[in-house]
N, C-alpha and C positions, 0 to 999 in steps of 0.2 A: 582256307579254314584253319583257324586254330583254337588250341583249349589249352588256357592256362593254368600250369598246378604254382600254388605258393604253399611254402615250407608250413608246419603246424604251430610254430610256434607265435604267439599272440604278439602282435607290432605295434605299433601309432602309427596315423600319419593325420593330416591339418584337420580330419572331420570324423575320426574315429579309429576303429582299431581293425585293422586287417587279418583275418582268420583266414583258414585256406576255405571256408565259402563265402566270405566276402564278396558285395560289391566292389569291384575299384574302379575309381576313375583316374583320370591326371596320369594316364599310361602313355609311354612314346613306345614306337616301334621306330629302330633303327633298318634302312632294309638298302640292300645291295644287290643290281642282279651282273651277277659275274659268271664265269667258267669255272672260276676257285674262288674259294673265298677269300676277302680282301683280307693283305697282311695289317692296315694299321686304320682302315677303315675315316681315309682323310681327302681320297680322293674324289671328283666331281660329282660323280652317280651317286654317293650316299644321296638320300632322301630322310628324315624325318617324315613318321606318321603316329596323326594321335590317334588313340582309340580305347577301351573301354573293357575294364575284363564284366563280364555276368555272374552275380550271386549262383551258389551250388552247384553248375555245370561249366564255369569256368569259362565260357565262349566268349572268343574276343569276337569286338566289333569295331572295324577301322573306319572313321573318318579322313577321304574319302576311301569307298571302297578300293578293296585293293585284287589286282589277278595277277597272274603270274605271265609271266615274258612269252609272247607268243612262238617264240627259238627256244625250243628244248633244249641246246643245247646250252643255256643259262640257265642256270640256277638263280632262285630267288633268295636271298640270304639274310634274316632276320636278328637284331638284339635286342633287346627288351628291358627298359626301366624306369621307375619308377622314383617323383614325381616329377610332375613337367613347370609347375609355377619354382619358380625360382632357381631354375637348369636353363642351362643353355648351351647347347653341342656347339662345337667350330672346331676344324682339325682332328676329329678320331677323341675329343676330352667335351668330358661336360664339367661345366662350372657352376658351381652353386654359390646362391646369395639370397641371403633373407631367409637365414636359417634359422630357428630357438632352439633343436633338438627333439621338436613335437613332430617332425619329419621323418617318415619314415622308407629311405633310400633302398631302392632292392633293387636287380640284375638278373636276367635271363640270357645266358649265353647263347650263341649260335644256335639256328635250328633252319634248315635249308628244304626246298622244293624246287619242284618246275612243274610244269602244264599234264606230267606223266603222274604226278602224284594222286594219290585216291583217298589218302589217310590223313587226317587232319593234323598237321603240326601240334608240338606240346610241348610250348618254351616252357621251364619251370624257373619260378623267378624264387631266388633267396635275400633273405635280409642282410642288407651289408653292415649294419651296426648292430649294437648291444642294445638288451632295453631294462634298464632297472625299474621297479614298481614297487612302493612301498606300503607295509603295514603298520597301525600303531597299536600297541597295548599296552595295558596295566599291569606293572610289575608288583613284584611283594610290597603291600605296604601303602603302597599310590591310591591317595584318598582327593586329588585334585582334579577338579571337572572343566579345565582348560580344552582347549581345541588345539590342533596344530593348523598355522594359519599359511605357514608357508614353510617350503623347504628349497635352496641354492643349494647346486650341485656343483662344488669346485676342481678342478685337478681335471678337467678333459679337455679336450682339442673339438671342434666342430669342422666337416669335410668342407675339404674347399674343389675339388672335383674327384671325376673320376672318368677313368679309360673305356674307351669304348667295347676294345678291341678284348679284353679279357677281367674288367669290373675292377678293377685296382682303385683304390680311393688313396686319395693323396689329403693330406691334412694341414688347418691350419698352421705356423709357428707357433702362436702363441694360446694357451687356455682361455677358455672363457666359460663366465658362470651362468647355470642355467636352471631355472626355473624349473624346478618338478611339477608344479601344478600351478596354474592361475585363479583367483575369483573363486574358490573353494575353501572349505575348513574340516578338515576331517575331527571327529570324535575320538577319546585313546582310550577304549574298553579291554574289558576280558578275550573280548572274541576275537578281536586283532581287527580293524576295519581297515580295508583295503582303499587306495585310491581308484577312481573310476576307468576303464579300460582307455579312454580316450585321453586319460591326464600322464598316463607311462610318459617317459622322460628316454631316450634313443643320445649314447652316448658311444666315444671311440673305442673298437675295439680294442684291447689292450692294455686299457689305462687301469693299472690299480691304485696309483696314489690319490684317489677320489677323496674328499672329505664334504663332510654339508654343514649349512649353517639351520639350526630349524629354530623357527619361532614360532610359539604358542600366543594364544588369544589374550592368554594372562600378562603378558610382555615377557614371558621368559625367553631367555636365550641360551641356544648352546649352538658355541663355535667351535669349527672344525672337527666335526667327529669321524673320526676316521673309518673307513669301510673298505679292509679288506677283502678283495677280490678279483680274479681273473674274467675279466672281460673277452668274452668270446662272439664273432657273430654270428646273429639268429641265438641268440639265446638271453632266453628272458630270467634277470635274475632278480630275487624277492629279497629285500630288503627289510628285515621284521626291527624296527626300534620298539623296545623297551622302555616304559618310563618305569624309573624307581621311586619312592619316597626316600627323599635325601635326609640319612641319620644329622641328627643337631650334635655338632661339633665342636669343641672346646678344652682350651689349655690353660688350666689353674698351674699358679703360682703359689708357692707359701713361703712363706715368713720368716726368717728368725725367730724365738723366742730371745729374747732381750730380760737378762733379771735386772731387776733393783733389789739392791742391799740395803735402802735407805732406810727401810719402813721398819724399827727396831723395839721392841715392847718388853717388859720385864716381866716375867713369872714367876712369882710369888708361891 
């Protein structure tokens, strides 16, 4: 038996947003039955098992069932993570492919039994990426009823795996740009309208040289905007943009004054 806890903070992944009472699916258990536990977790016996966490009380549910080693003196030894479409374990490393960033990667370290156990195991899985999520609003002045139709997220790296053995993600070489939202148009009011919990955008921890490109409904453009910030994982950061009304700008030039002496009249 196990009960899984995931961290508080609000995630994505392909079909919605992971809270800590979420359903999830698309769950593997990694599981080992050894004496100790494996140092790199590449040897024969690993097994992959899918299975399933349950809404509010957490209860995982393995396909197929799972028991523990009828030799006490093995231990069962389980890791945990999250998702299974586009992962593929070999060697102690999962490899991911067919990523956008709408993925939302998490890890449950080690948690061990045997056949003596009475208490239900309680992987706790955390979020291995960042998740940005943004607001729009009306700045001073902003009398334009435009939509924001899209937002590219540039400056991050996408995982390209991760270790089994202790949740290490290894990342691409090179950047790539990624979609905040699909097939949506947000509103830019007073109130700040948020993107929908399932449109969050999951980028590398770390990366602060992020910038976006956003376009409005109107055709407006604006490149590269810069967004400073320390990307941490499991943490969700609010991105609030600002629209202004842009002051009308302009640089006069003036003239010489030029006389003429020609124009000569006699007063009398």
């Amino acid at each position: 038996k196990l009960n899984a806890g995931i961290e508080v903070n609000t995630i994505a992944r392909s079909s919605g947003a992971i809270t800590p009472q979420s359903a999830v699916d698309e769950v593997v258990f990694v599981r080992a039955d050894e004496t100790a536990i494996p140092s790199d977790w590449t040897n024969a016996t690993v097994q992959s098992i899918d299975a399933k966490i349950a809404a509010t009380n957490g209860a995982i549910t393995f396909t197929p069932s799972q028991y523990y080693n009828i030799d006490k003196t093995k231990n069962t030894y389980l890791i945990g993570y999250h998702p299974k479409t586009g992962a593929t374990l070999a060697d102690g490393v999962i490899t991911f492919t067919e990523l956008n960033g709408q993925q939302d990667i998490m890890y449950a370290p080690v948690v061990n039994g045997n056949k003596s156990t009475t208490e239900a195991l309680t992987p706790s899985f955390s979020h291995k990426l960042s998740q940005l999520k943004f607001k729009f609003v009306k700045g001073s002045g902003y009398t334009g009823a435009a939509t924001v139709t899209a937002i590219k997220v540039k400056g991050t790296k996408l995982p390209a795996s991760m270790a089994i053995a202790d949740g290490t993600i290894t990342y691409a070489s090179s950047t790539t740009d990624l979609d905040a939202f699909t097939g949506k148009t947000y509103a830019i009011n007073e109130e700040a309208t948020a993107i929908t919990a399932n449109e969050v955008i999951m980028v590398q921890t770390g990366a602060s040289a992020i910038k976006l490109d956003i376009t409005l409904s109107d055709a407006t453009e604006f490149t590269d905007v810069a967004v400073t910030l320390t990307t941490a994982a499991s943490t969700a950061h609010v991105i609030t943009l600002t629209f202004t009304q842009k002051e009308i700008s302009s640089t006069a030039t003036i003239g010489q004054w030029t006389e003429d002496n020609s124009n000569n009249t006699n007063v009398q």
